[in-house]
C-alpha positions as a Python dict, from the first residue, in 0.01 Angstrom:
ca = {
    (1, 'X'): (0, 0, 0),
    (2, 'X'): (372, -14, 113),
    (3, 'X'): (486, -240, 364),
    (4, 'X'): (739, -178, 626),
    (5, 'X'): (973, -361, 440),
    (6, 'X'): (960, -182, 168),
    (7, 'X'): (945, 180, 355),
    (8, 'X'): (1282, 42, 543),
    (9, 'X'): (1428, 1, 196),
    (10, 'X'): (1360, 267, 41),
    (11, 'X'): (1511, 460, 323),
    (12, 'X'): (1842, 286, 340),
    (13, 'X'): (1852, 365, -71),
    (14, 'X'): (1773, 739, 19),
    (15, 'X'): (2035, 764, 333),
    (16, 'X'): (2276, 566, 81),
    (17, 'X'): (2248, 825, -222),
    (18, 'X'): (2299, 1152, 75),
    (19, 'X'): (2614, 947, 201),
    (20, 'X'): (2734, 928, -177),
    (21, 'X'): (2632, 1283, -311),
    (22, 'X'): (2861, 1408, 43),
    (23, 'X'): (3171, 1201, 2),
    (24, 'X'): (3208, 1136, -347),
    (25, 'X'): (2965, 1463, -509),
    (26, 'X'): (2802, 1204, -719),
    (27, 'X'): (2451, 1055, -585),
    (28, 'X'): (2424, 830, -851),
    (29, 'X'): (2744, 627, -797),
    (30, 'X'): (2801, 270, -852),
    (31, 'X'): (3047, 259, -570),
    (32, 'X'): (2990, 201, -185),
    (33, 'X'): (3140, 554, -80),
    (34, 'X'): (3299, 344, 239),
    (35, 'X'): (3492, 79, 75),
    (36, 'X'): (3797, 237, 58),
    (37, 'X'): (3828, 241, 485),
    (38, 'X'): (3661, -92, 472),
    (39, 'X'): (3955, -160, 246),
    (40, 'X'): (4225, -8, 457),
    (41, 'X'): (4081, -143, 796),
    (42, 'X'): (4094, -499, 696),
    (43, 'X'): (4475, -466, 527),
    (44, 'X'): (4615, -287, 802),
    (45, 'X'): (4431, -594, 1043),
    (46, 'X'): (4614, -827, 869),
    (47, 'X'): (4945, -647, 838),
    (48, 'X'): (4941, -636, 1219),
    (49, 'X'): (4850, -990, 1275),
    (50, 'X'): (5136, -1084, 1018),
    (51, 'X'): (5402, -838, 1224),
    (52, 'X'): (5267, -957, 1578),
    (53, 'X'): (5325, -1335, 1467),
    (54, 'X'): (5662, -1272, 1324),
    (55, 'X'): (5734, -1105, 1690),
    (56, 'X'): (5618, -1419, 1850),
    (57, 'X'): (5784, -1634, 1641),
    (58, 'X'): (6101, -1473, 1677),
    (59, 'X'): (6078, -1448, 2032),
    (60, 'X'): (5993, -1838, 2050),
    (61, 'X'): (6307, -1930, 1863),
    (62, 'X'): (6542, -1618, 2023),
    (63, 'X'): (6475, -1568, 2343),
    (64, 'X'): (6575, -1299, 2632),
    (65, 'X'): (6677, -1043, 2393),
    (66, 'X'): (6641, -767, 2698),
    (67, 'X'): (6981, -577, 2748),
    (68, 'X'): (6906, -318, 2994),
    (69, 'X'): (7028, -471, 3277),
    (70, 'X'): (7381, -520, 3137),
    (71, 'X'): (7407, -71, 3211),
    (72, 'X'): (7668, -17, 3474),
    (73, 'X'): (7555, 43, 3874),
    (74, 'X'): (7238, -185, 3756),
    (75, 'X'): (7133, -463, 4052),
    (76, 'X'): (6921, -714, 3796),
    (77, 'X'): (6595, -915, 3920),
    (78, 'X'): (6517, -1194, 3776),
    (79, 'X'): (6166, -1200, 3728),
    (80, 'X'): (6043, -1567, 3790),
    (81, 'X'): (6257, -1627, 4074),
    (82, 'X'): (6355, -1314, 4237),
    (83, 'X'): (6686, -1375, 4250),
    (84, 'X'): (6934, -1047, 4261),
    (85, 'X'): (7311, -1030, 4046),
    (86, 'X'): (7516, -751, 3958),
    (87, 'X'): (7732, -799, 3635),
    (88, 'X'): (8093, -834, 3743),
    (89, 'X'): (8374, -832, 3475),
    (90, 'X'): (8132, -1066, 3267),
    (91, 'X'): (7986, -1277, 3521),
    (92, 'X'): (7646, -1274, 3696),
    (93, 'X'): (7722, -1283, 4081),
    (94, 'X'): (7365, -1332, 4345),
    (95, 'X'): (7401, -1043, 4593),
    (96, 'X'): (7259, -1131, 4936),
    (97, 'X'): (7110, -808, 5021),
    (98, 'X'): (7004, -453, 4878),
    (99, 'X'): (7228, -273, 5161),
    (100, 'X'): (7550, -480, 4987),
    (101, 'X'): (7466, -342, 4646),
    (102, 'X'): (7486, 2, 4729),
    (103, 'X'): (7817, -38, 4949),
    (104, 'X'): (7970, -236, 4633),
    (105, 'X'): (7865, 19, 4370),
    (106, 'X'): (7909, 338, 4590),
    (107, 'X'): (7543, 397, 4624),
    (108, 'X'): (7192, 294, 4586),
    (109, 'X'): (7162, 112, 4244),
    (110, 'X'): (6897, 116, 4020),
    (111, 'X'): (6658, -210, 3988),
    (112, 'X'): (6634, -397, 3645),
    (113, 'X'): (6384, -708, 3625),
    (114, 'X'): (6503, -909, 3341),
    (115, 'X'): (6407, -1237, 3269),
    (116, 'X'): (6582, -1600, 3366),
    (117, 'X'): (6632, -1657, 2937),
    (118, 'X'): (6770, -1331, 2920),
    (119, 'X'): (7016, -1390, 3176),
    (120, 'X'): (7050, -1764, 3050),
    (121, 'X'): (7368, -1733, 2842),
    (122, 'X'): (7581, -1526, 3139),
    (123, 'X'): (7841, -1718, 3347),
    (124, 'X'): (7743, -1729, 3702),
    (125, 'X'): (7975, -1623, 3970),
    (126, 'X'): (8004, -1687, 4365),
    (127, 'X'): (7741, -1463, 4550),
    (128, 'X'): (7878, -1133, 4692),
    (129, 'X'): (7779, -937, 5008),
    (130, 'X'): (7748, -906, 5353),
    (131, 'X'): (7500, -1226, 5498),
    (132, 'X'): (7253, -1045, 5746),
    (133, 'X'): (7266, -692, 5601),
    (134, 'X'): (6962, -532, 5560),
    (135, 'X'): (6737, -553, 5252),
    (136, 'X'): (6574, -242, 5275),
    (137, 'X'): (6662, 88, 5406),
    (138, 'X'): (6461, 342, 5562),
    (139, 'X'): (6451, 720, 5422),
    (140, 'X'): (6737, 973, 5547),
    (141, 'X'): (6451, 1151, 5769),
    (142, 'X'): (6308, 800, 5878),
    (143, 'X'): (6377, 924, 6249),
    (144, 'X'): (6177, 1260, 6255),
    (145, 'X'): (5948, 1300, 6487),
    (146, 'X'): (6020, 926, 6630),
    (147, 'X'): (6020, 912, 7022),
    (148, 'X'): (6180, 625, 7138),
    (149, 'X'): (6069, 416, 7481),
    (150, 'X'): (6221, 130, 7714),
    (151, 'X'): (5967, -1, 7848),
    (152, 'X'): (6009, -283, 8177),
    (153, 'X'): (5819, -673, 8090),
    (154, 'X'): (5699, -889, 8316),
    (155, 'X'): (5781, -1216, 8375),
    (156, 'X'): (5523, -1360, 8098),
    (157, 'X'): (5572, -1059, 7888),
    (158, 'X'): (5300, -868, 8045),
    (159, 'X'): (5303, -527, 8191),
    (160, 'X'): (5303, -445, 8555),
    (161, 'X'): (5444, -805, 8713),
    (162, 'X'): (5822, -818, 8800),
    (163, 'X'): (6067, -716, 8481),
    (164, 'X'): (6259, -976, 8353),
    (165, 'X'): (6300, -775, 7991),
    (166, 'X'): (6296, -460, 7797),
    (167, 'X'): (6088, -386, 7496),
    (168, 'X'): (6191, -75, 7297),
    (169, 'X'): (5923, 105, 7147),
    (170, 'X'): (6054, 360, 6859),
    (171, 'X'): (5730, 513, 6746),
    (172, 'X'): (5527, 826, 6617),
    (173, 'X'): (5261, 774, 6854),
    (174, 'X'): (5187, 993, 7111),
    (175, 'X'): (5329, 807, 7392),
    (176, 'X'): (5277, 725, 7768),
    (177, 'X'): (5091, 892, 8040),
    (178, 'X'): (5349, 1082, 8237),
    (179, 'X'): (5421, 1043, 8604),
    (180, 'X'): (5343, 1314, 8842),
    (181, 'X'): (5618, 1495, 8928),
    (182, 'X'): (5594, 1453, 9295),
    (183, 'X'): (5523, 1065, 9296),
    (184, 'X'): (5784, 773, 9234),
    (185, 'X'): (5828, 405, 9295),
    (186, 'X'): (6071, 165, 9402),
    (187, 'X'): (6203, -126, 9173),
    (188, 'X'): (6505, -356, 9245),
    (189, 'X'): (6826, -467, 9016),
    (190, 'X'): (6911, -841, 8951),
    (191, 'X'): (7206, -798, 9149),
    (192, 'X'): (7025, -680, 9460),
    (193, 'X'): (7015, -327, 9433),
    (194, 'X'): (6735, -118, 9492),
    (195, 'X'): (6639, 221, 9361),
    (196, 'X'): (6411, 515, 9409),
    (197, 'X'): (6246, 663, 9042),
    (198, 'X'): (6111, 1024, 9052),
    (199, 'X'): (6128, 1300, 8846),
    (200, 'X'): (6297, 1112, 8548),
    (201, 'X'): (6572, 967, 8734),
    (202, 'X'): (6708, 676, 8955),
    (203, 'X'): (6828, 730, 9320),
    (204, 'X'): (6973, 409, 9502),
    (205, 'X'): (6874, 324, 9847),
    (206, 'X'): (7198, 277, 9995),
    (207, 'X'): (6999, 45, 10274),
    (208, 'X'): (6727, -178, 10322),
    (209, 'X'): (6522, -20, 10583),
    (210, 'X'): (6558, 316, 10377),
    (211, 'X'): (6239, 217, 10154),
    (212, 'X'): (6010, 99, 10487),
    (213, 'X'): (6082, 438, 10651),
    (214, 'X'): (6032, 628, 10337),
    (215, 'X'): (5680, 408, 10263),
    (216, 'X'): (5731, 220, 9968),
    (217, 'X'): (5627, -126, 9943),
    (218, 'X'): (5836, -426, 9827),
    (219, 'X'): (6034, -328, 9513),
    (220, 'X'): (5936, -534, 9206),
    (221, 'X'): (6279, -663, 9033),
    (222, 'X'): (6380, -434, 8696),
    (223, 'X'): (6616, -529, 8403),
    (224, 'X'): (6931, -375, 8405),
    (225, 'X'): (6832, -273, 8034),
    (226, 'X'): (6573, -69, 8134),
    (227, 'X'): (6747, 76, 8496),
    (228, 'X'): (7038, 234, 8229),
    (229, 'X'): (6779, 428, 8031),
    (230, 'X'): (6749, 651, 8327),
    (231, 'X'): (6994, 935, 8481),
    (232, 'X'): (7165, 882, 8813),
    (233, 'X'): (7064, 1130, 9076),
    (234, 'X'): (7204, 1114, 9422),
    (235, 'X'): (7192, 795, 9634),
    (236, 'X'): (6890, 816, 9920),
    (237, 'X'): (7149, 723, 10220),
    (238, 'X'): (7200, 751, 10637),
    (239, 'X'): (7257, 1086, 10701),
    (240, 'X'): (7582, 1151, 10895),
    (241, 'X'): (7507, 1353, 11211),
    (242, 'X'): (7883, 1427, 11381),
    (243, 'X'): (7942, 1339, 11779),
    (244, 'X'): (7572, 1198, 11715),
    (245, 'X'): (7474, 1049, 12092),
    (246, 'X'): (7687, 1367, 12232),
    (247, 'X'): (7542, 1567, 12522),
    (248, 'X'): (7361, 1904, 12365),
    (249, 'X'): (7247, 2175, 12549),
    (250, 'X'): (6948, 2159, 12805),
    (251, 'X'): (6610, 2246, 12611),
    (252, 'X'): (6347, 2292, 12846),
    (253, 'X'): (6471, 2174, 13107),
    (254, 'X'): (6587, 1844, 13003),
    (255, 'X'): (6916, 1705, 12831),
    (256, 'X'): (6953, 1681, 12481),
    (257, 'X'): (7195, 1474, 12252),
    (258, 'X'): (7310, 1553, 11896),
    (259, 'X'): (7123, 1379, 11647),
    (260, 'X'): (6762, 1426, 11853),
    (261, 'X'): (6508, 1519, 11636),
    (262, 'X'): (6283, 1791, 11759),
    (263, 'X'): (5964, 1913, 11645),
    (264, 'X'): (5767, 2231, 11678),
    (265, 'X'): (5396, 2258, 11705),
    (266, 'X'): (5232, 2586, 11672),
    (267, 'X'): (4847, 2622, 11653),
    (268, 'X'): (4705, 2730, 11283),
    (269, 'X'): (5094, 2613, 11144),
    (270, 'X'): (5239, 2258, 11019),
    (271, 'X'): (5429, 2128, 11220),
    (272, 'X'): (5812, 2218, 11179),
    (273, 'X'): (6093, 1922, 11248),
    (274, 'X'): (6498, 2011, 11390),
    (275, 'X'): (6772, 1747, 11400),
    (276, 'X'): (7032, 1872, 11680),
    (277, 'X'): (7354, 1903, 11555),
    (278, 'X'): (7675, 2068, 11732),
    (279, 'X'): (7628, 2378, 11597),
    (280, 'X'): (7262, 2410, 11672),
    (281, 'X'): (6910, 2302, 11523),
    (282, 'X'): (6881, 2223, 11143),
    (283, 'X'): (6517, 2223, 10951),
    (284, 'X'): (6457, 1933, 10814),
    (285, 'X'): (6176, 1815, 10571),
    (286, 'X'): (5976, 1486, 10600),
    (287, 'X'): (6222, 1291, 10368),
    (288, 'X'): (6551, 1394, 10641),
    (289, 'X'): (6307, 1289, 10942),
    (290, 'X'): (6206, 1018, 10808),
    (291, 'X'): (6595, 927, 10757),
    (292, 'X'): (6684, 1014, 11098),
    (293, 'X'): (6419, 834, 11305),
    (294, 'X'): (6456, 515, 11076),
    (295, 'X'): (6801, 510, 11107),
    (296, 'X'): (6922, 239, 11367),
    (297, 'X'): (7270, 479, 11432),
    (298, 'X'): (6990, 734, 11538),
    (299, 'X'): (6968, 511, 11846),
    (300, 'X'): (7279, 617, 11991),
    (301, 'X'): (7096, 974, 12063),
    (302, 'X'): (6793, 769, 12258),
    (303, 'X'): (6982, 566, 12521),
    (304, 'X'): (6705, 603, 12763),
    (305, 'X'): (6421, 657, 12537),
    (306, 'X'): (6234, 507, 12223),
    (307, 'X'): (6361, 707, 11922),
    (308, 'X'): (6090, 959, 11830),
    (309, 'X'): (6068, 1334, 11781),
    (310, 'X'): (6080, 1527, 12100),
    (311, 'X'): (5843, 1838, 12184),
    (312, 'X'): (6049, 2205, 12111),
    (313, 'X'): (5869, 2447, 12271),
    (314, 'X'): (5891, 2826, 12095),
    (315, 'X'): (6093, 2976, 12386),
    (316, 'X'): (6370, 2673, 12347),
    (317, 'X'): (6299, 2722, 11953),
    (318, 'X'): (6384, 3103, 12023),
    (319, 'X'): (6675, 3072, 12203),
    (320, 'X'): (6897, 2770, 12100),
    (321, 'X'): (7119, 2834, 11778),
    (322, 'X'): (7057, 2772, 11457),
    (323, 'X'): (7263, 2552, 11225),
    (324, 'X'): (7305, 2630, 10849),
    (325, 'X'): (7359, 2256, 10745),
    (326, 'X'): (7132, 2115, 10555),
    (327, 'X'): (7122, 1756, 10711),
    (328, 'X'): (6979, 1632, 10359),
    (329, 'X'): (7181, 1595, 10045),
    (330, 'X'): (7164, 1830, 9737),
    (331, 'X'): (6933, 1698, 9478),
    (332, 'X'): (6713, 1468, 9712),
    (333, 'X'): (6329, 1550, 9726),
    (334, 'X'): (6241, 1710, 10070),
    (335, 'X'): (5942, 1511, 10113),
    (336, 'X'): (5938, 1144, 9981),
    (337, 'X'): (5761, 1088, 9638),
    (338, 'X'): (5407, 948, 9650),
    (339, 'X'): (5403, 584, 9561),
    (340, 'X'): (5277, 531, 9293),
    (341, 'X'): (5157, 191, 9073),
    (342, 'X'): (5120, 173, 8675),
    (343, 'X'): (4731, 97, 8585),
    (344, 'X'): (4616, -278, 8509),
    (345, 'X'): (4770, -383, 8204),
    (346, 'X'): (5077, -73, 8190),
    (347, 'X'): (5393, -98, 8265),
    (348, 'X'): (5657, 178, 8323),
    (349, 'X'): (5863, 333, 8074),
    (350, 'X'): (6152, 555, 8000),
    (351, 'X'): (6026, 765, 7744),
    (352, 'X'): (6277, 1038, 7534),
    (353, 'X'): (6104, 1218, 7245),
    (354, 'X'): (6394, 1254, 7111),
    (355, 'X'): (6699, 1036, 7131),
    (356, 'X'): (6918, 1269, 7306),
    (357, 'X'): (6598, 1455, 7448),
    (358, 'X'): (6541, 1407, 7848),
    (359, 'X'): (6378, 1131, 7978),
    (360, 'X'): (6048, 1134, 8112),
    (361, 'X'): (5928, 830, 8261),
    (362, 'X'): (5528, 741, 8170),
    (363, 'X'): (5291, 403, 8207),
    (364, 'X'): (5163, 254, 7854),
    (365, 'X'): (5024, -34, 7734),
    (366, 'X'): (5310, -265, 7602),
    (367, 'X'): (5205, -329, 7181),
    (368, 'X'): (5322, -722, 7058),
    (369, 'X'): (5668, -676, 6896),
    (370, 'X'): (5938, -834, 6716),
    (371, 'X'): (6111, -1085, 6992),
    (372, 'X'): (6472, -1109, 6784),
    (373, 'X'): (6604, -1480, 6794),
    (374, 'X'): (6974, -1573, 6851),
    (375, 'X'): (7053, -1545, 6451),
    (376, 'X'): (7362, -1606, 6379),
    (377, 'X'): (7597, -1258, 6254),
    (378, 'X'): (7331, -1077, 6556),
    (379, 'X'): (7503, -1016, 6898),
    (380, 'X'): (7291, -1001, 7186),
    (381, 'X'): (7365, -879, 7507),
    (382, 'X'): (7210, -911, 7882),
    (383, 'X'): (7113, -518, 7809),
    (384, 'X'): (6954, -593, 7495),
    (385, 'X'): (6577, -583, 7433),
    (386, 'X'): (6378, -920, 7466),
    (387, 'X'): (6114, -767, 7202),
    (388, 'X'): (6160, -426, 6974),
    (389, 'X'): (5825, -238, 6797),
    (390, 'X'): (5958, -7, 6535),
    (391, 'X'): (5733, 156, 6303),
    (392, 'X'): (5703, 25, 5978),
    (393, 'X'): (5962, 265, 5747),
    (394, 'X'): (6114, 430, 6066),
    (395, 'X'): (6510, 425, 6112),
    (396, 'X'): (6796, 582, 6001),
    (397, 'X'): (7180, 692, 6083),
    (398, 'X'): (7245, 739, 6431),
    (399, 'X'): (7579, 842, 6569),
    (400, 'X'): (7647, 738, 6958),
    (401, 'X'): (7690, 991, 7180),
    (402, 'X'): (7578, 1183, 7548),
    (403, 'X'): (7373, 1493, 7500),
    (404, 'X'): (7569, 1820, 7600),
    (405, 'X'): (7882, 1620, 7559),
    (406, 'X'): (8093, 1608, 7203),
    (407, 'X'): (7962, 1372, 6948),
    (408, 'X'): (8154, 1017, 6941),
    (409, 'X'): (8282, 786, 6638),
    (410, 'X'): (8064, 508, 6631),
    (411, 'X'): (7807, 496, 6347),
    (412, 'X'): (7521, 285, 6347),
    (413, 'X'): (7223, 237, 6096),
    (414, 'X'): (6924, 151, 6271),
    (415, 'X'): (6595, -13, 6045),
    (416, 'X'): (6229, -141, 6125),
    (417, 'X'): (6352, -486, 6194),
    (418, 'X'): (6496, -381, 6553),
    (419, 'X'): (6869, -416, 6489),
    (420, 'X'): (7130, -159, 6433),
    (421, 'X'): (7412, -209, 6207),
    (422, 'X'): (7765, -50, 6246),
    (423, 'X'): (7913, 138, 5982),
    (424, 'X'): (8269, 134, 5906),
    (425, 'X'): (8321, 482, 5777),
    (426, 'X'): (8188, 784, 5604),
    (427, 'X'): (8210, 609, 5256),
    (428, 'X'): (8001, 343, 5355),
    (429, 'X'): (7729, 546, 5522),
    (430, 'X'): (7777, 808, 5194),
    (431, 'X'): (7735, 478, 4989),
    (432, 'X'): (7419, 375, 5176),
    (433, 'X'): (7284, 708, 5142),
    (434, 'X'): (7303, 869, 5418),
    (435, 'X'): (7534, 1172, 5497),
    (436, 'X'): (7706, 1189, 5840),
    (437, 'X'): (7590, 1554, 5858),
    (438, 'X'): (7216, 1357, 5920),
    (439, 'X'): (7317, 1166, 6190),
    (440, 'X'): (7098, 1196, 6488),
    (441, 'X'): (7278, 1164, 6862),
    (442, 'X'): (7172, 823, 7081),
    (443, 'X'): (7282, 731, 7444),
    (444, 'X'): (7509, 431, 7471),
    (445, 'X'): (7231, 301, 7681),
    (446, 'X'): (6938, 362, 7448),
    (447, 'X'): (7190, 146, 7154),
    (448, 'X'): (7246, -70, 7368),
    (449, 'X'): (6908, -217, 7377),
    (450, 'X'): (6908, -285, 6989),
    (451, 'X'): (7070, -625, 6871),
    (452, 'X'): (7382, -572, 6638),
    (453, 'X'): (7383, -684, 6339),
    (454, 'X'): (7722, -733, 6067),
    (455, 'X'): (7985, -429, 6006),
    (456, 'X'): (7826, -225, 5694),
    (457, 'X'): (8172, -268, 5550),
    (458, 'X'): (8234, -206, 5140),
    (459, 'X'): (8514, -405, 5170),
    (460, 'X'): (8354, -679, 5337),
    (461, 'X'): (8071, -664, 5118),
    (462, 'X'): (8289, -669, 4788),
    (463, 'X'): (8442, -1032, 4880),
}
């Protein structure tokens, strides 16, 4: 009887002859039918062990044999320490920064890594470039689709205390909560001024009883940074009565002086308010009333009397004149703004979504950004920012400039790190890729919350 050693056997032998019968036609062949690939596999091993160890060899005794980085417009990287040269008439001279590279060679270089041996042999030159330019640079649309917000600090950095600072927010996001269009709030100036904000714009109180009588509460002190951002509308002042304290007509039966204020009161009706002026009653809305009666002048229309409206009755409304002057001036809301107070932990902000868009002004949490230090080749301001958020990648080439007016001169190339950089011509912002054609219009006051960093000069950066 077989054993399975033998039945294991005698099926290799039979698989053996079928492999010999189908590769050589001969199942009786001394020959193993795969020696000839066992033949070539182990020659060509050793053929490429041989070449690989000549390679190393080679490379051991000559190193740094690389020469691609020696191709014109090439900024080389050396690959251990990360150093950066260009090749200058045979010498290899550290750049400071990617943004001087591209102003040297005209444009944005390619990047070569190349080893420290195969830079070894080279002559080293003095470094080249502008010190604080930037070493990255965003993406010609890096702007699109940005909004960009000044938004008032508090005193520890915090929202909602009294602004010592600015923080610029230039984001994607979707922004603040707007204010209602009918509310507003008071904030004060460093030097003393104060100021009414509603509707996206900044009205000075020309006196300091103007915000009691209007209803606003003590005015928390803004940074002049932030007060720019926002467009002037028309000061919130006295208004000017003429003869005010002359004798009027009799109404009623009593004397009258110009400058009395006079209401109306008719059953199922609001209640409708008259200042007396020479030329007969003017309406006027609760922000002129409020005006009038708060104003100490208004006195000199009360000398026997506490200053207050007096009773009109519809017969005296009926038959004294009526004036055409509006006692309140153009552009002023006719009833005060609803004070208003950003939520715990907001703050207010100026918010354009786009940079020469209209402002809108919003509460919003206040995100942790960059707080730029007093680095030397940076110029700071008392309008500049005390902390910037950019979004990572966002910037670009801005030109400076009022909306609706013609575009100005000045260049600037703003990047993630918060600062904007002048550019000294056409060339140099062609050179740093960007075209001026791309340039997107900013508000003196919006640049001016960005620290400025060194002129983006070729010139400068060739020496």
């Amino acid at each position: 009887m077989q054993s399975r050693r033998d039945q294991a056997q005698a099926q290799s032998y039979m698989v053996g002859r079928l492999t010999a019968a189908l590769v050589m036609g001969e199942p009786e062949a001394l020959e193993n039918p795969h020696r000839r690939m066992l033949t070539g596999i182990l020659a060509g091993l050793l053929i490429g062990c041989l070449v690989t160890g000549g390679f190393v060899v080679y490379g051991l005794l000559r190193p740094g044999g690389a020469t691609g980085w020696q191709k014109p417009g090439t900024l080389i990287a050396e690959k251990e320490s990360g150093g950066r040269f260009i090749l200058v008439d045979g010498q290899l001279r550290p750049v400071h920064n990617y943004a001087s590279a591209a102003l040297i060679f005209g444009g944005r270089p390619a990047v070569v890594r190349a080893s420290a041996a195969s830079l070894n042999e080279v002559p080293r030159g003095l470094p080249l470039g502008i010190v604080g330019a930037p070493d990255s640079l965003p993406p010609v649309d890096g702007l699109a689709g940005i909004s960009w917000s000044a938004c008032a600090l508090g005193r520890a950095g915090g929202a909602g205390s009294p602004g010592t600072g600015t923080m610029l927010i230039l984001s994607a996001d979707d922004g603040g909560t707007p204010v209602r269009a009918d509310a507003g709030f008071t904030v004060a100036a460093p030097d003393g001024r104060t100021f009414l904000v509603t509707e996206g714009r900044r009205m000075a109180l020309t006196e300091p009883w103007i915000p009691r009588v209007l209803g606003y509460p003590a005015a928390p002190t803004i940074a002049p940074g932030w007060l720019d951002q926002l467009p002037a509308g028309p000061d919130v002042k006295p208004i000017v009565v003429a003869d005010r304290g002359e004798p009027g007509p009799v109404v009623d039966g009593r004397p009258t002086r110009i400058g009395q204020v006079f209401v109306a009161r008719v059953v199922g009706t609001p209640d409708r308010y008259f200042v007396l002026q020479r030329d007969g009653l003017s309406a006027a809305g609760e922000t002129a009333v409020a005006l009038l009666l708060g104003d100490p002048a208004t006195s000199a229309a009360y000398p026997d009397e506490p200053v207050r409206p007096r009773e009109l009755t519809a017969g005296a409304l009926a038959a004294l004149p009526v004036s055409n002057r509006d006692p309140l001036p153009a552009g002023l809301p006719t009833r005060p703004p609803v004070p208003v107070t950003p939520p715990t932990g907001q703050t207010w902000c100026a918010e354009r979504h786009t940079p020469d868009g209209p402002v809108t002004v919003t509460t919003r949490p206040v995100p942790n950004g960059i707080v730029p230090g007093d680095t030397p080749g940076f110029d700071r301001t008392a309008h500049t920012a005390v902390a910037v958020w950019v979004d990572p990648g966002t910037g670009g080439l801005v030109r400076q400039g009022r909306p609706g007016q013609a575009n100005g001169t000045s260049f600037f190339l703003v990047t993630d790190a918060g600062v904007k950089y002048p550019i000294a011509s056409a060339d140099a912002a062609e050179a740093l890729g960007y075209p001026l054609a791309a340039a997107r219009t900013v508000p003196a006051p919006l640049l001016a919350l960005l620290a400025t960093g060194p002129l983006l000069d070729p010139a400068a950066a060739r020496r």
